[in-house]
C-alpha positions, 0 to 999 in steps of 0.5 A: 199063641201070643203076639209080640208086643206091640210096637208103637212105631210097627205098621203093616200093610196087607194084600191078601190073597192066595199070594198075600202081599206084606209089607211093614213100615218101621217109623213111616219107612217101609223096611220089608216086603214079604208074600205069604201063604194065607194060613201064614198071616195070623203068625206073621201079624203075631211076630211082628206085633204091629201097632196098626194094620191097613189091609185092602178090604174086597168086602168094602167093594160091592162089586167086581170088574170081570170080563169074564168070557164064560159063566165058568170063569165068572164063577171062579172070578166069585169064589176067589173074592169069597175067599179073599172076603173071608181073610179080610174077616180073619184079619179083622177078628184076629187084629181085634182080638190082639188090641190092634187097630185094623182098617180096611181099604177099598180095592179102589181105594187103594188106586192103580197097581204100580209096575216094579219101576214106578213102585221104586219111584214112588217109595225109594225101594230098591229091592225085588218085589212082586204085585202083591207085595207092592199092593201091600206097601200101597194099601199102607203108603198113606198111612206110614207116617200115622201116629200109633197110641 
């Protein structure tokens, strides 16, 4: 499978997660929210051919805050990053693999979740969105405008 050609001015931000979050920026506007299932990231980053990636990178966190109230829980807390880990290290192999400049952001990094209203105060966006669509569009917000040669 090929990928579109790049587009110079196409970034896409990515939450990923058993619901990942979408969002792409056309010319530092942010034109599309979407959430997919993890096995559909490789084809929505090969449609839309974008010139830079920004994904939220749970490897560049060394640990995870849970309160988890038993061993049990603290388990699946583990597996679920084990399986976010390894589609970070999917974007970042496929994103090499195509040529596209793919940079990770730190959970922390990326700041606090915004609820729907302060998210539309923030960027404008008028439409429905959902947690990890948002997360999305801020993991890439301060990257929106960036130059991509």
């Amino acid at each position: 499978m090929t990928a579109a050609p790049a587009s110079k001015s196409v970034t896409l931000g990515i939450d990923p997660g058993a619901n990942t979050g979408m969002a792409t920026f056309v010319a530092g506007q942010l034109v599309a929210l979407d959430t997919v299932e993890p096995q559909q990231i490789e084809r929505f980053i090969r449609a839309k051919g974008p010139a830079r990636v920004i994904f939220e990178d749970s490897r560049l966190q060394s640990h995870t805050w849970t309160n988890a109230p038993s061993r049990a829980a603290a388990a699946k807390m583990a597996r679920n990053v084990g399986q976010v880990d390894a589609w970070c290290n999917l974007i970042t192999a496929l994103c090499a693999e195509l040529n596209i400049p793919a940079h990770g952001i730190s959970p922390a990094g990326k700041g606090a979740k915004l609820d729907a209203e302060s998210f539309r105060k923030v960027t404008g966006w008028a439409g429905k969105t959902n947690e990890h669509a948002r997360d999305a569009a801020m993991v890439a917000w301060p990257y929106r405008g960036a130059r991509n040669v």
